[in-house]
C-alpha positions, 0 to 999 in steps of 0.5 A: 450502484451495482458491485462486480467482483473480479476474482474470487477472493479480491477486488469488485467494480463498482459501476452506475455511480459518478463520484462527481455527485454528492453521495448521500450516507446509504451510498457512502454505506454501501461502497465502505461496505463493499471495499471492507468485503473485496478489500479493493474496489475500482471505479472506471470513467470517475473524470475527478479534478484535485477538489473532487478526489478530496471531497469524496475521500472525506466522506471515508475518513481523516486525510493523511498529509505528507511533510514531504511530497514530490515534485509533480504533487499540487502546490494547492492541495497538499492532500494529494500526492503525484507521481509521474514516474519519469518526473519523479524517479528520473535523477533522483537521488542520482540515479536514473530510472532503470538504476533507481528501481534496480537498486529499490527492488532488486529481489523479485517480490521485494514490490509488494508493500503496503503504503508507508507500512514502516509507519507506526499508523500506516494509512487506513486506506488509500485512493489512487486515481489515473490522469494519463496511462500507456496504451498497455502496461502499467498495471497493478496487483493487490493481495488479500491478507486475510485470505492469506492468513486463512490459507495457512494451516491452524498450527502455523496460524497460531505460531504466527499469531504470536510473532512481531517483525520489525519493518523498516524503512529502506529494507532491501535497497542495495546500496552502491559501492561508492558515495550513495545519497539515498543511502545517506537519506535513509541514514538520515530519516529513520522510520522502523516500527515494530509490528504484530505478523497478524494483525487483527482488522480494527472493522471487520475483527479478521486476522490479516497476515502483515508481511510486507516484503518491501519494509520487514527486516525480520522477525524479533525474537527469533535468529536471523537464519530462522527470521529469514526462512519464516518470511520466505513462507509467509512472503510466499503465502501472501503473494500467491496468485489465488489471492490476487487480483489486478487492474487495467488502468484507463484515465479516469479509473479509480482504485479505492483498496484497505491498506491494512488488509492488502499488500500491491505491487506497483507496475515495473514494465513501463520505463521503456515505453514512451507514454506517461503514467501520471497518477494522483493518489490521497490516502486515509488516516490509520490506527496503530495495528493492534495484534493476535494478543491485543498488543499496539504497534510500537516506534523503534524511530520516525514520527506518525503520519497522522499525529491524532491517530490512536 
């Protein structure tokens, strides 16, 4: 297997490996390893069926299955979860697509985000594999967050090691003027943890900058107007270009990336095109963040995603 790394502080590819094959432990090893250090690897040509993506997810870990999935995701095996974005988006909640993402993402930077990160245990680690793309577009983003907290300068690394900000789900969604049933939804289905704005890595011991712009509300214990001007540096820090890297998707490719130490940011310039982009996604069990000061993560409401988490 030889590793590639594609930009300075993020993402490898992996070649000279089918993931149809059983892995033997050192292999298992080396990719854990590898995603650890480049916090997102990718693997192209990996042709997997629903079984295969599940099978070698399992050897990294517990699998996360959702209560609730989308209309696309297999009836028959519900750790995995498919997003078809004319599928799923289109009429939902009432709105079409282009209302839909206009109204989830109306501020620019509001698309990086961590998977399910208003959870009290968001994922470990997420697997995401293409079946069908457009010709061109529809790439995505990563960010690394330990490389963004190290860019900070020492006074600022410390003062922001003794902050928590409260992430909630449906933070930034603009809400319409008349009845809105996705407003309704978010009234209806809570889910805000309070989190530590350095949240300490539980493998590797480094310190990630977990500000994630499409779930923080603000940061606890200090004004709003001085909440707001602390997430406009940080959201800034950890979405500079140096700490980035993204991918060209071709059915068949596979990005593995640590949840816990990046932010994405899903493509938004597809909806015009008349070509889908089918993708299949399963996602790893997490721990509840631990902070600077050895503080937990703690429910303000919604329940775990995976109850066995510790």
């Amino acid at each position: 297997m030889q590793i590639l790394p594609v930009a300075g502080h993020i993402g490898a590819e992996l070649t000279e490996v089918d993931l149809r094959d059983p892995l033997d432990d050192a292999t298992v090893a080396d990719i854990r390893a590898a995603l650890l250090r480049w916090k997102v690897i990718f693997f192209r040509e990996q042709h997997l069926d629903h079984a295969g993506h599940i099978a070698f997810a399992r050897r990294f870990g517990d699998l996360v299955t959702l209560p609730k999935r989308g209309s696309a995701s297999p009836a028959d095996h519900p750790e995995v979860e498919t997003t078809a974005d004319r599928l799923e988006l289109g009429g939902k909640f009432g709105m079409d697509h282009a209302e839909w993402l206009e109204r989830r993402r109306h501020i620019p930077l509001r698309g990086w985000h961590t998977d399910h990160g208003a959870r009290l245990d968001p994922p470990a680690a997420t697997i995401l594999r293409a079946e069908a793309v457009p010709p061109y577009g529809g790439d995505t983003t990563w960010t690394n967050l330990a490389a963004a907290y190290q860019g900070l300068s020492e006074p600022v690394r410390a003062f922001a090691d003794t902050l928590w900000a409260e992430h909630r789900l449906g933070v930034g969604y603009l809400a319409k003027s008349g009845p809105d049933a996705y407003l309704r939804h978010l009234q209806d289905h809570q889910i805000a943890t309070a989190h530590p704005v350095v949240r300490v890595h539980p493998e590797t011991g480094e310190r990630l900058l977990n500000v994630n712009p499409y779930y923080v509300e603000r940061i606890l214990d200090v004004t709003r107007a001085e909440s707001r001007l602390l997430l406009e540096m940080f959201v800034e820090q950890v979405t500079r270009p140096e700490y980035t890297a993204r991918f060209r998707w071709a059915p068949g490719s596979i990005a593995f990336w640590d949840n816990r130490a990046t932010l994405h940011l899903a493509p938004a310039d597809t909806a015009h095109l008349d070509h889908p982009r089918v993708m299949h996604r399963v996602m790893l069990a997490g721990e509840i963040p631990a902070g600077a000061d050895g503080g937990r993560s703690r429910s303000i409401s919604g329940e775990r995603l995976f109850p066995a988490s510790g």
